[in-house]
MIBA-805911 format. One record per residue (C-alpha): x, y, z. Coordinates in steps of 0.02 Angstrom, whole numbers. Layout:
MIBA-805911
+--------+--------+--------+
|   east |  north |     up |
+--------+--------+--------+
|      X |      Y |      Z |
...
+--------+--------+--------+
END
This chain:
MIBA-805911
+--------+--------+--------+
|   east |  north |     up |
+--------+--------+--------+
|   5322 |   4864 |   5715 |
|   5511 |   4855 |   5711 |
|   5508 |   5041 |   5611 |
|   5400 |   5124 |   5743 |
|   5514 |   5065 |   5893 |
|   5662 |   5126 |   5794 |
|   5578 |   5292 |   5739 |
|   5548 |   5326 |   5924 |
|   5745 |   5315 |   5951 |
|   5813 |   5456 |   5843 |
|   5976 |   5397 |   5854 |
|   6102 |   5517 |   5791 |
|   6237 |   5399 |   5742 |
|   6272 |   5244 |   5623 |
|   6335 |   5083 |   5635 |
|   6384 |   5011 |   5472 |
|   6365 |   4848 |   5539 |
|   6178 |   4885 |   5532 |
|   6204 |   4862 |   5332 |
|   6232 |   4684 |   5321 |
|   6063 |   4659 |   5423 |
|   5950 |   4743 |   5299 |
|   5878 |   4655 |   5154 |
|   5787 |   4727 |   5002 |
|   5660 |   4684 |   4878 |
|   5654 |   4715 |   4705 |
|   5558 |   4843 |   4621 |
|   5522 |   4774 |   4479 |
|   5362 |   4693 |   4535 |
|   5289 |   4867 |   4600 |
|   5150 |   4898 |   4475 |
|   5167 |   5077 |   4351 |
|   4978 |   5111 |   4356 |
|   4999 |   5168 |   4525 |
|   4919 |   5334 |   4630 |
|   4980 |   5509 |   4607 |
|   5114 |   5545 |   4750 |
|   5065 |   5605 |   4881 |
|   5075 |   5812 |   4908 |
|   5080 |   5794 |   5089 |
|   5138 |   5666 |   5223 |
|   5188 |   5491 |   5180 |
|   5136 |   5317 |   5185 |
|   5224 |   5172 |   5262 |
|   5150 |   4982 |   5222 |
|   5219 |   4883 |   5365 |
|   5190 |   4687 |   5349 |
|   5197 |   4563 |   5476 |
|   5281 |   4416 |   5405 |
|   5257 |   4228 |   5449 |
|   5401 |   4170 |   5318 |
|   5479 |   4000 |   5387 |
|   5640 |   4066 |   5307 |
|   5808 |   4079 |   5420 |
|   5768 |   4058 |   5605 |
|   5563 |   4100 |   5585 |
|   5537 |   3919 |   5567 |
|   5585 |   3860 |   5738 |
|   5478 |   4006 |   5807 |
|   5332 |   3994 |   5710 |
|   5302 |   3827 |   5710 |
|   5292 |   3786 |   5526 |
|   5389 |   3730 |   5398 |
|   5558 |   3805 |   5349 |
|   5489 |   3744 |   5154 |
|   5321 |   3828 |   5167 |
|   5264 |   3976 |   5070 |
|   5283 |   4144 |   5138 |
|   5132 |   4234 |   5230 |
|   5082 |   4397 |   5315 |
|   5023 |   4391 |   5453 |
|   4967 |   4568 |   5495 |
|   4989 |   4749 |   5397 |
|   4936 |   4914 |   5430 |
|   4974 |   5075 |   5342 |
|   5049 |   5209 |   5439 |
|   5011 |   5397 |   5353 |
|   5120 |   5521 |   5446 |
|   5066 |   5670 |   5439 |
|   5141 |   5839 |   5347 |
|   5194 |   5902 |   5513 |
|   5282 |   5765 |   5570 |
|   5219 |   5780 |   5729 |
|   5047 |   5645 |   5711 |
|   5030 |   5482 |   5625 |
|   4892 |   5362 |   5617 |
|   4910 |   5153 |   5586 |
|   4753 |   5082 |   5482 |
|   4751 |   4906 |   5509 |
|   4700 |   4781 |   5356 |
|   4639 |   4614 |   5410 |
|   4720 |   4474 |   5325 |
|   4547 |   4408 |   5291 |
|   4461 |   4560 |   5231 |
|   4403 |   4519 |   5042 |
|   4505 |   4647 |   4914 |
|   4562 |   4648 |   4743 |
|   4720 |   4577 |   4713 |
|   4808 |   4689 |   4568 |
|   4924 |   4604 |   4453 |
|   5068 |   4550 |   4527 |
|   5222 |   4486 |   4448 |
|   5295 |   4292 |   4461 |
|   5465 |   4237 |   4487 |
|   5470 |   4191 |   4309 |
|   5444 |   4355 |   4256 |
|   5268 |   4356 |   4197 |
|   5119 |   4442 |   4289 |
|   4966 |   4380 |   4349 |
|   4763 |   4411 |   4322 |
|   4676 |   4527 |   4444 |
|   4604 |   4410 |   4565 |
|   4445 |   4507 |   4644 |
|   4358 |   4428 |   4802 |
|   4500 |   4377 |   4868 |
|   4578 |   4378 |   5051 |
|   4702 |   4503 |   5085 |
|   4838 |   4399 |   5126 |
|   4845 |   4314 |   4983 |
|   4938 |   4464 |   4903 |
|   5089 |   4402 |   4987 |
|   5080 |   4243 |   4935 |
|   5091 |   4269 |   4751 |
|   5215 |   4184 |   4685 |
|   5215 |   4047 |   4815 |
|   5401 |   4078 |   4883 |
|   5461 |   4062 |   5041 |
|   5511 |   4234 |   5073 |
|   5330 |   4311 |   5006 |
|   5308 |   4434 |   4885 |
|   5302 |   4617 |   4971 |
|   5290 |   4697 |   4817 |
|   5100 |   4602 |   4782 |
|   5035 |   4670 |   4946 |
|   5094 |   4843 |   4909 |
|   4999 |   4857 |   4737 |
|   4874 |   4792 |   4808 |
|   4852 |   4927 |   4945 |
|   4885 |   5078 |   4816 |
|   4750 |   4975 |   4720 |
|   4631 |   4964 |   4898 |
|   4664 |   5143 |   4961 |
|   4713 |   5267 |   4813 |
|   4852 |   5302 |   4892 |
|   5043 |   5300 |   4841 |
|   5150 |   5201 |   4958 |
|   5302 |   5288 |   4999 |
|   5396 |   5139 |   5077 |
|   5361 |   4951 |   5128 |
|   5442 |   4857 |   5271 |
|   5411 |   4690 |   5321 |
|   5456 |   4633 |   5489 |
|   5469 |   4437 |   5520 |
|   5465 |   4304 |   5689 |
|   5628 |   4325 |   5723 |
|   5641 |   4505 |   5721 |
|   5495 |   4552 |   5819 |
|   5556 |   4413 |   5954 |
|   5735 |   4486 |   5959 |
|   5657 |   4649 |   5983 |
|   5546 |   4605 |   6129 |
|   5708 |   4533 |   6194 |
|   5800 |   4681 |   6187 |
|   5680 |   4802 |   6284 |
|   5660 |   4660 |   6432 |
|   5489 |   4621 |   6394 |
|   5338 |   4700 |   6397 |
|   5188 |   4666 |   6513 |
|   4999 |   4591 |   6472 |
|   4882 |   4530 |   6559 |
|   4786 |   4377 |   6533 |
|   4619 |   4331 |   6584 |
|   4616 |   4154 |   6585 |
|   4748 |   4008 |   6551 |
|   4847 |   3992 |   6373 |
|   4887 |   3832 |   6315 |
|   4977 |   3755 |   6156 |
|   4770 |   3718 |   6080 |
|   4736 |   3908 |   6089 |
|   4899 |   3955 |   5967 |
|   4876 |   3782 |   5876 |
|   4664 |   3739 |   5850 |
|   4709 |   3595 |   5753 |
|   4806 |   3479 |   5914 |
|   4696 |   3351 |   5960 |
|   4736 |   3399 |   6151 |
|   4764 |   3562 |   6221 |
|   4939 |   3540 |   6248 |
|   5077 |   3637 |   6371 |
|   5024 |   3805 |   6487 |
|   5093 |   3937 |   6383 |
|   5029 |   4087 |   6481 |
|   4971 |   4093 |   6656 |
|   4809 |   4177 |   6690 |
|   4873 |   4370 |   6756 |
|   5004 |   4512 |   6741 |
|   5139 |   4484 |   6660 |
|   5313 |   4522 |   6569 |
|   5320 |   4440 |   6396 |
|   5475 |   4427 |   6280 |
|   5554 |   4317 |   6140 |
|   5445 |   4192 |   6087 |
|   5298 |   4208 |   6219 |
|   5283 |   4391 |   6143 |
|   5272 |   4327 |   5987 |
|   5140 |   4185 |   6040 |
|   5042 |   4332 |   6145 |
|   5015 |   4436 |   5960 |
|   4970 |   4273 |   5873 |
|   4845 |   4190 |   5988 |
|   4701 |   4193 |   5892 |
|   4562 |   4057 |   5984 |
|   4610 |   4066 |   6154 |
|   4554 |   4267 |   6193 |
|   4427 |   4368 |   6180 |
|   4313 |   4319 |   6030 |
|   4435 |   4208 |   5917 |
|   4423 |   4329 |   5781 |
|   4564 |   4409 |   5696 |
|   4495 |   4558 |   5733 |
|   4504 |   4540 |   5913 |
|   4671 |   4484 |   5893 |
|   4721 |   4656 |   5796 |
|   4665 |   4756 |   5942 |
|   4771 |   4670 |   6047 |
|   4947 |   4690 |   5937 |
|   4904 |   4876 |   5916 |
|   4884 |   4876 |   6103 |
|   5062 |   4791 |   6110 |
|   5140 |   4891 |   5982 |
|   5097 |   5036 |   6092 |
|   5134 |   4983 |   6231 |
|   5328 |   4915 |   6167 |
|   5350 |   5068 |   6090 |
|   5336 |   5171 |   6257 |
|   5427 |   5046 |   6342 |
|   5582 |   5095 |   6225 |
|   5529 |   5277 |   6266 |
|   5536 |   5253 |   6439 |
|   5712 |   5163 |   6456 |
|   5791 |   5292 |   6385 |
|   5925 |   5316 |   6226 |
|   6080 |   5297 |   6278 |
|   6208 |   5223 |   6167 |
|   6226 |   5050 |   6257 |
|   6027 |   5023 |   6223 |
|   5991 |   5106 |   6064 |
|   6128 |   4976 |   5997 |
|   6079 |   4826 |   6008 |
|   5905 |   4894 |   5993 |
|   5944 |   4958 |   5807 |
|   6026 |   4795 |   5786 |
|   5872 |   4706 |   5848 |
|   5771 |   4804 |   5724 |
|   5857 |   4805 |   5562 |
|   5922 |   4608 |   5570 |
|   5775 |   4529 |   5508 |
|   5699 |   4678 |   5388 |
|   5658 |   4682 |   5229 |
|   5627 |   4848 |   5139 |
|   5596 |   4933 |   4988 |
|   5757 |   5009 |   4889 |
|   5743 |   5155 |   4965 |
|   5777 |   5120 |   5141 |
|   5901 |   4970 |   5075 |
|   6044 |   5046 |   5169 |
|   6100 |   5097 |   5358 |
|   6110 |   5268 |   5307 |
|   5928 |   5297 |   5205 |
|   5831 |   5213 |   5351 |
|   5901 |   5302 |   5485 |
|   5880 |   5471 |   5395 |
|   5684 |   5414 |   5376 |
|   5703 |   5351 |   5548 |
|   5756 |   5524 |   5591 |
|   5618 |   5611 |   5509 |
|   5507 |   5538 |   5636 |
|   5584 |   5565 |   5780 |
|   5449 |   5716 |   5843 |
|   5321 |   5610 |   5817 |
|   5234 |   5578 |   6001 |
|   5159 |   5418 |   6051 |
|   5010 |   5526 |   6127 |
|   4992 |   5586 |   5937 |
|   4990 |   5416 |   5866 |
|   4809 |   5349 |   5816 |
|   4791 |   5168 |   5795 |
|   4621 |   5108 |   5697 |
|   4546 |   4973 |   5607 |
|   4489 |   4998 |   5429 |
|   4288 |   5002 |   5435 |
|   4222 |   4798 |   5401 |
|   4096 |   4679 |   5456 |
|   4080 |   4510 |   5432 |
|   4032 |   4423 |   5269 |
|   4028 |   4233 |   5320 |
|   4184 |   4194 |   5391 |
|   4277 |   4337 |   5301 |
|   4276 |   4491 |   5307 |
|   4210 |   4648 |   5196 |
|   4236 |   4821 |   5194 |
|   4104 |   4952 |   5237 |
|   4074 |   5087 |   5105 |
|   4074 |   5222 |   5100 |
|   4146 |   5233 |   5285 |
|   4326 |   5161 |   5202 |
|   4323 |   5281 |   5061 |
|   4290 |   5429 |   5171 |
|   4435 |   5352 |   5272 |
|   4568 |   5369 |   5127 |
|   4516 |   5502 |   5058 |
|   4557 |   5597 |   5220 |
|   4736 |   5535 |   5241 |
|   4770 |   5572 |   5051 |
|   4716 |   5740 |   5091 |
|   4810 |   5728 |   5257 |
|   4684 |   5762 |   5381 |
|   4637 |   5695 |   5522 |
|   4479 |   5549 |   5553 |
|   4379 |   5706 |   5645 |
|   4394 |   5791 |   5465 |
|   4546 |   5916 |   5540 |
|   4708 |   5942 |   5466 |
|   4860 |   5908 |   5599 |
|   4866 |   6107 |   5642 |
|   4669 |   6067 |   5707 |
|   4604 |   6168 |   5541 |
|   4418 |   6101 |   5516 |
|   4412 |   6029 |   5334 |
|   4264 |   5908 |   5396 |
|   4122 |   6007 |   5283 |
|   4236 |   5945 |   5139 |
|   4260 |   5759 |   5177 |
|   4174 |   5604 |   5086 |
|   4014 |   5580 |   5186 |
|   4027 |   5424 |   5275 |
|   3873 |   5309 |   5359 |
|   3792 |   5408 |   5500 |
|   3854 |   5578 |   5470 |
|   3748 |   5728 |   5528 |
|   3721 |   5836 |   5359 |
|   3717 |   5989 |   5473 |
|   3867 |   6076 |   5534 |
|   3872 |   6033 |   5707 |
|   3797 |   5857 |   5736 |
|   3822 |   5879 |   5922 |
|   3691 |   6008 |   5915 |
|   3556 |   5891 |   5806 |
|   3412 |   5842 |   5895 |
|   3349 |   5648 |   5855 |
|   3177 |   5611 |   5820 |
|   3093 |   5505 |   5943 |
|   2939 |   5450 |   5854 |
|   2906 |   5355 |   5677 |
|   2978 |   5209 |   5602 |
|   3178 |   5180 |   5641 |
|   3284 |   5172 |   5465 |
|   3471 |   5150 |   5496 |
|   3502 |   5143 |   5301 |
|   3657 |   5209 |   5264 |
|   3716 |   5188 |   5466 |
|   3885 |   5066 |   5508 |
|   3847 |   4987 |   5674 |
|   3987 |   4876 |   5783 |
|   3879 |   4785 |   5923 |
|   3951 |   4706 |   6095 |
|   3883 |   4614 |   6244 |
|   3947 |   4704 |   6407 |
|   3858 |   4581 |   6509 |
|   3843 |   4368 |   6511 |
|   3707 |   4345 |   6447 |
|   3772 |   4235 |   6300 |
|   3690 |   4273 |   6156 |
|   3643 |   4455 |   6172 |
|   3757 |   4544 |   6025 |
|   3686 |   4425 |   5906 |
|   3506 |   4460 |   5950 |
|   3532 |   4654 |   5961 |
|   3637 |   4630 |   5789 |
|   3467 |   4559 |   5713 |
|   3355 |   4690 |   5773 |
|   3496 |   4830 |   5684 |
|   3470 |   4715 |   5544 |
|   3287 |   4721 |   5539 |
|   3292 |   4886 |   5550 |
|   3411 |   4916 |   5366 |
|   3575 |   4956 |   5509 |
|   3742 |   4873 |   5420 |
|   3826 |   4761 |   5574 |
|   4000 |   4781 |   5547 |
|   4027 |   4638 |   5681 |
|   3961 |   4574 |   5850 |
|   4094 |   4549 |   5985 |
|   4115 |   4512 |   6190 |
|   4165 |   4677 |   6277 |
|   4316 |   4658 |   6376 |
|   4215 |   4696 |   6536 |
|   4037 |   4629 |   6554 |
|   3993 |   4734 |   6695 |
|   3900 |   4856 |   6602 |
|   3703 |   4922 |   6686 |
|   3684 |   5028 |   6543 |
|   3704 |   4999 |   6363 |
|   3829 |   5140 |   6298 |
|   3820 |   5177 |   6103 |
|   4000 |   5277 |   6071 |
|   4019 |   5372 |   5906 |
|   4158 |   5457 |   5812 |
|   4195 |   5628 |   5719 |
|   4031 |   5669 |   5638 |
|   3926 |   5513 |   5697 |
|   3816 |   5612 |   5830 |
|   3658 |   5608 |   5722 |
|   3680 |   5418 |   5675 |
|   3713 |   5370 |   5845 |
|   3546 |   5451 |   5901 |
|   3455 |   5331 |   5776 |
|   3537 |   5188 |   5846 |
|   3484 |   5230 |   6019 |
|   3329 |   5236 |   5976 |
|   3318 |   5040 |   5966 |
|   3380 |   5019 |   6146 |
|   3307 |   5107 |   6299 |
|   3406 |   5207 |   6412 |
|   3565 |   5222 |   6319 |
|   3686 |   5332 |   6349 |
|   3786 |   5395 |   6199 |
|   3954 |   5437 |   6223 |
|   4074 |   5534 |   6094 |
|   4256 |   5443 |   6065 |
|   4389 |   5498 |   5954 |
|   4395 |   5334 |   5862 |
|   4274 |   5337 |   5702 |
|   4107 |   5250 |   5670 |
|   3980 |   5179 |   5798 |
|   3965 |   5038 |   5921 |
|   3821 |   4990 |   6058 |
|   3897 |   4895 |   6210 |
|   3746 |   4797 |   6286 |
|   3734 |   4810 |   6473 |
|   3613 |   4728 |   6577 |
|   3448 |   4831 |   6544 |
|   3448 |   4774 |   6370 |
|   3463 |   4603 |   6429 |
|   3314 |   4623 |   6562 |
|   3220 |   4695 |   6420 |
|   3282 |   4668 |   6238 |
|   3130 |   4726 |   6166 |
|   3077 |   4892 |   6242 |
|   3153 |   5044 |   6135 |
|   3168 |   5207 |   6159 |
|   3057 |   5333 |   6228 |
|   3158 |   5484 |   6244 |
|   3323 |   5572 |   6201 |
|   3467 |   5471 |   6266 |
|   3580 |   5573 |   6366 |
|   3727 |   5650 |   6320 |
|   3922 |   5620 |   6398 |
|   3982 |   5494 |   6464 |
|   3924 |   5320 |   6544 |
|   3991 |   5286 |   6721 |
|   4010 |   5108 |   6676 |
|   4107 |   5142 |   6493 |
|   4293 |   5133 |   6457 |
|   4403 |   5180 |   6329 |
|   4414 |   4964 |   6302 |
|   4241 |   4997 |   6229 |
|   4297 |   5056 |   6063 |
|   4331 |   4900 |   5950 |
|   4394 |   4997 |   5802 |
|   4546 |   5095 |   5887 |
|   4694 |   5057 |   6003 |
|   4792 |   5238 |   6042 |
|   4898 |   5306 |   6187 |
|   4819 |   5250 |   6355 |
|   4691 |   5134 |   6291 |
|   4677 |   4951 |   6325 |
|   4728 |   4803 |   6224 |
|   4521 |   4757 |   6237 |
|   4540 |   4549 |   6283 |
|   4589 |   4548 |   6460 |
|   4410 |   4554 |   6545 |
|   4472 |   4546 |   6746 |
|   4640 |   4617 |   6682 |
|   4545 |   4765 |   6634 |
|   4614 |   4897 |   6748 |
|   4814 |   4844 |   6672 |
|   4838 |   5000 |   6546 |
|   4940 |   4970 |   6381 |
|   5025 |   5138 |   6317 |
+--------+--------+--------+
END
């Protein structure tokens, strides 16, 4: 988070105080069987730390002894022209394959298959974490070469929310200390107020990590909302402006409580990365969600949507299949679940009578209305009907008349399928990939009558852009705030 804030800076100058603020990790636990590098673009692993170490412990709650943690990684691929990147979120509890990963003793471990994400970090059971693990274990995960790893802890993201004078959320109900903390035995202090407001220090940092107290508990829901935040801290810095007096104490902020890979161990090697970004526009900045659904109370990736995923951004094109010049490569991408086989699937026609077989076809479901209950019962009947439910959630508004089924890049044909289960949907095309169904009330009226005709095309007048669960980009919303709903975040 802290490299995307400073990338939007392009500072010109150094401070060589900024050295003494920047730690390193070693090397020599990156693994040699590792992907090609990459031809075009590069790949940043940014980690979200929860370490306890130096002042985290005091703001995280835990203790100072305690072995490290991440909390939340994406990669961010920027692009060839250096004008578009895109940040794929990994849940922390998504299952993966953990590669081996070497131990403070020297030795290296077992691959550990089935195993949360996380956990990569872990290895080794120090307090500082072992970055290293979770970047083998991404090259391992996507097939792609990771250019450089940065791992941003407590402290740093606080300082840095300090530094910009907040940034505002909305909440749509009271916080309290229970919501951040599910194991207190009483729900503790008000930490947030229901309603607008400016958040910095530590109540940023408890707005990213409430997990139970908004929205649907999951960490999924919770993902939306940091890549909501990140957005929307990143065009607060945009907005104030870089003059010397901010961009300061704003690099300072930034680089005090890093840790990178060698080669952006110094002042001078970060900010001439740092500078290599600096034409990259927050309006050309994609945030997204690697493709899951649920498996128990973890969570699994959905092939071959995630394949088709990576294999783009090694190739360095976009998630509609383009490279960043808008050159169509999509007749050359990895099919993913859904796609239309023809070259246009806008122009495909859905059949409207025989059996309904969503093999093959990734489905998110939410309830846009409250009626409790209803994503779970329209998640069976997807079910039934050999559809992969990638998750059921509660839409940030539940307003909705209409059920709306959005679809990304190449989805037109499998989102006509999935209409067909639910009468009078509208489908609606969205730039972020894969499918989702938001409920509205008609469905609940009548969960059981399908339908009987072509769904119309466009747009619903009662959709937003909240509505898609796997992306977060400029202008969109951070997807919790439910009455807060008209408060825009980037």
């Amino acid at each position: 988070m802290a490299l995307l804030v400073l990338a939007t800076a392009g500072a010109g100058w150094v401070y060589l105080r900024l050295n003494g603020n920047i730690n390193s990790f070693s090397s020599d636990g990156i693994s040699a069987d590792r992907p090609a590098a990459a031809t075009k673009g590069q790949n940043v692993l940014v980690i979200g730390s929860d370490a306890r170490t130096g002042g985290n412990s005091a703001l995280g709650g835990g203790d100072k002894n305690d072995v490290g943690r991440s909390d939340t990684a994406f990669v961010l691929h920027i692009y060839a022209d250096h004008k578009h990147a895109i940040a794929v979120s990994i849940p922390r509890d998504t299952l993966v394959t953990i590669p081996s990963c070497k131990l403070p003793d020297g030795s290296w471990t077992k691959p550990q298959p089935h195993t949360m994400f996380n956990a990569a970090y872990s290895v080794g059971q120090t307090a500082k974490g072992n970055p290293a693990c979770t970047q083998n274990t991404v090259e391992k995960l996507t097939g792609m070469r990771i250019d450089h790893t940065v791992v941003v802890d407590f402290e740093g993201f606080s300082k840095l929310t300090g530094v910009v004078g907040g940034v505002q959320v909305c909440l749509p109900q009271n916080i309290y200390q229970r919501d951040l903390d599910p194991n207190r035995t009483t729900r503790g202090k008000l930490l947030f107020a229901k309603g607008e407001q400016s958040v910095s220090g530590q109540k940023a940092l408890d707005y990213v990590r409430i997990r139970h107290g908004i929205g649907d508990g999951s960490d999924i829901g919770r993902i939306k909302r940091q890549q909501a935040f990140v957005s929307s801290l990143i065009k607060k810095v945009k907005d104030d402006g870089f003059t010397p007096t901010r961009l300061l104490p704003l690099a300072d902020a930034a680089t005090h409580s890093l840790t990178v890979d060698p080669g952006l161990s110094s002042a001078d090697k970060l900010l001439s990365f740092v500078m290599s970004l600096k034409n990259i526009d927050l309006h050309n900045t994609k945030f997204v969600t690697i493709p899951w659904r649920y498996q128990g109370a973890r969570v699994a990736i959905v092939e071959p949507a995630a394949s088709a995923l990576w294999s783009d951004l090694r190739a360095d094109r976009t998630i509609d299949g383009k490279d960043a010049s808008g050159k169509d490569h999509k007749n050359s991408r990895t099919p993913s679940p859904g796609a239309s086989s023809s070259p246009s699937s806008s122009s495909s026609e859905p059949a409207t009578t025989g059996p309904v077989s969503g093999a093959g076809i990734a489905v998110g479901v939410q309830n846009g209305t409250t009626v409790t209950g209803l994503a779970a019962q329209a998640a069976r009947t997807l079910g039934d009907h050999g559809f992969t439910v990638t998750g059921t959630a509660t839409a940030p508004a539940q307003n909705h008349t209409s059920t709306v089924i959005t679809y990304g890049p190449g989805r037109r044909t499998g989102a006509e399928t999935v209409a067909r289960l639910f009468a009078g949907a509208t489908l609606q095309e969205a730039a972020a990939p894969g499918i989702t169904v938001t409920l509205g009330q008609v469905y609940a009226d009548n969960p059981s009558a399908a339908a009987d005709s072509t769904p119309s095309p466009g747009s619903s007048s009662d959709a937003s852009p909240s509505s898609l669960p796997s992306s977060v980009a400029s202008g969109a919303r951070s997807g919790d705030e439910g009455p807060c709903s008209n408060v825009s975040y980037g």
